[in-house]
C-alpha positions in Angstrom: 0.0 0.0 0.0 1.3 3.3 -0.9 1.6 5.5 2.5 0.0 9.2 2.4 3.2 11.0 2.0 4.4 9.2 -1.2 1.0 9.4 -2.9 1.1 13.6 -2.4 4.2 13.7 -3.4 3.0 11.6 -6.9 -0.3 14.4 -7.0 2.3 17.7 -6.9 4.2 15.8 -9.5 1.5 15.3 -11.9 0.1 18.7 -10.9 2.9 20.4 -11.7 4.0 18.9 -15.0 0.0 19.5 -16.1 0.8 23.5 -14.9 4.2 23.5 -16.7 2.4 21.7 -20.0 -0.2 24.7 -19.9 2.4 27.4 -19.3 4.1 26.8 -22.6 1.2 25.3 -24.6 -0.8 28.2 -24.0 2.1 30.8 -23.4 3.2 29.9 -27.3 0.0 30.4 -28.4 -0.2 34.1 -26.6 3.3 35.3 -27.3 4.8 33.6 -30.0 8.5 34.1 -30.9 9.7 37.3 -32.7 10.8 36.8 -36.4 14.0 36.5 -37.3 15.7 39.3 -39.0 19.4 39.1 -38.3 21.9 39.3 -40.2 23.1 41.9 -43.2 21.0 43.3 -45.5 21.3 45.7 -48.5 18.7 47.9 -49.7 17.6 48.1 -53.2 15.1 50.8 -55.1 12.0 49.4 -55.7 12.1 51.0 -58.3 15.1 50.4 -59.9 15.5 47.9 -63.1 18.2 45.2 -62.7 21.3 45.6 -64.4 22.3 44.3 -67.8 24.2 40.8 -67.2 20.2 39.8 -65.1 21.8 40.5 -61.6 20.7 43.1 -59.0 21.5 46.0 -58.9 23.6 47.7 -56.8 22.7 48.5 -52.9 22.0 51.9 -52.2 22.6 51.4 -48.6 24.2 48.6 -46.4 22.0 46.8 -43.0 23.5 45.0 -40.3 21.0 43.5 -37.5 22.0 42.2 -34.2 18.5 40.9 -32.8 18.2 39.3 -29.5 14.0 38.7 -29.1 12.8 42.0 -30.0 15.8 43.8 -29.3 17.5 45.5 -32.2 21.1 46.9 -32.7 21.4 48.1 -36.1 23.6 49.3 -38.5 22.5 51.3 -41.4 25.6 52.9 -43.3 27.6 53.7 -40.4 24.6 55.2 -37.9 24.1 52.7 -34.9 21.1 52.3 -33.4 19.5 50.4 -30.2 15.7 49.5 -30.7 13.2 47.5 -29.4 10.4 46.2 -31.6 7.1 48.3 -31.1 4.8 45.9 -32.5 4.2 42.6 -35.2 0.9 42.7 -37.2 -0.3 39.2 -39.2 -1.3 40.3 -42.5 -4.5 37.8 -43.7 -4.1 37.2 -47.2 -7.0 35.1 -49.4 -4.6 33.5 -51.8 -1.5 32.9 -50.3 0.3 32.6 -46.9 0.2 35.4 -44.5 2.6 38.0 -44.1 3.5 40.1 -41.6 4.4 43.6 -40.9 7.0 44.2 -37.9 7.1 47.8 -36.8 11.1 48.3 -34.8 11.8 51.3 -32.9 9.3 54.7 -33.0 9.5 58.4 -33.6 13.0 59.2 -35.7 14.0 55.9 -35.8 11.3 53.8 -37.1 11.7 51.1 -39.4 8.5 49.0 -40.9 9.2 45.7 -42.0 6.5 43.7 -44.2 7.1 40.6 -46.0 6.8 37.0 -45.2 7.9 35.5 -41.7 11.4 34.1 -42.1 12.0 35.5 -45.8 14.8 37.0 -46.8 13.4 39.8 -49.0 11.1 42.6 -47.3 10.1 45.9 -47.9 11.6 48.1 -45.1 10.0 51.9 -44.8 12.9 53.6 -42.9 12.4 57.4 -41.1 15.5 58.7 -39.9 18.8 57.2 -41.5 18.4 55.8 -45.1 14.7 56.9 -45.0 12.6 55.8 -47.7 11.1 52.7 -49.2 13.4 49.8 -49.9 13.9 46.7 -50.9 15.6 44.7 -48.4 17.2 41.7 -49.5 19.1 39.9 -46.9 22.5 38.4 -48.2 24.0 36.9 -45.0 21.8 35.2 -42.2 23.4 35.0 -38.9 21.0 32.3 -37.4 20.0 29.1 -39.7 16.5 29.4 -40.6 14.7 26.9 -38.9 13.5 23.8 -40.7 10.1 22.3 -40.2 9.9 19.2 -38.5 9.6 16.1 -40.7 7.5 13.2 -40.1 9.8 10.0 -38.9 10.0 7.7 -41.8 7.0 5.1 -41.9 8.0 1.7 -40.2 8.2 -1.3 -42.6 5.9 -4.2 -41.9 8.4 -6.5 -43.9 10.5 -8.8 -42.4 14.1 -8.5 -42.7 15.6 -12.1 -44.9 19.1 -13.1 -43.5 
């Protein structure tokens, strides 16, 4: 028979896994995990052509992002700045997959990001240093962009011949 202590001490177990399960089901679902945008970018004119040989044409300006969560240090030209983002809006689109616009920093310093999570081509709307529109096209990643999980292979119901 199981004595009175050991079965409490079973109950805060199980109660306590159950608490931690909610915590992160339900904390993922409420604040999910900021998109990635480190490494360096160059910024393009929309509006520019591409040049003769099919390539891109050249950067107007040079982007460097540090990013820890929504912390920010970036580089644009030479101009360093800290920033924290201000806010990440889902974009619901009919006939494809959702984008998302990802507003860093506010007031001078404000850049607007919108594109597809984890791409690596956005259109940036900058006020302060390099302001504009651009095309942001990001050349090196600093993180590895994160694979989706793959389904284990199905079993086999053969039997192995020796």
């Amino acid at each position: 028979m199981i004595s009175k202590a050991t079965s409490v001490y079973i109950i805060m177990l199980v109660v306590f896994g159950a608490g931690l399960w909610a915590i992160l089901s339900f904390g993922s679902i409420l604040l999910p995990a900021p998109t990635d945008l480190a490494g360096q970018w160059e910024l393009h004119d929309p509006n520019a052509n591409a040049t003769t040989d099919g390539g891109e044409s050249a950067a107007a300006h040079k982007m460097t992002i540090d990013q820890s969560g929504r912390y920010f240090q970036i580089t644009i030209d030479q101009p360093r700045f800290s920033l924290k983002q201000a806010a990440r809006e889902s974009l619901k689109n009919r006939t494809g997959p959702d984008a998302v616009r990802i507003t860093v920093g506010s007031g001078p310093n404000e850049l607007t990001f919108t594109g597809l999570p984890d791409s690596d081509e956005f259109q940036l709307e900058s006020r302060g240093a390099a302001a504009g529109t651009w095309r942001a096209v990001r050349v090196v990643r600093t993180y590895p962009r994160r694979e989706s999980p793959r389904p284990a292979a199905r079993p086999t119901t053969r039997l192995a011949r020796s």
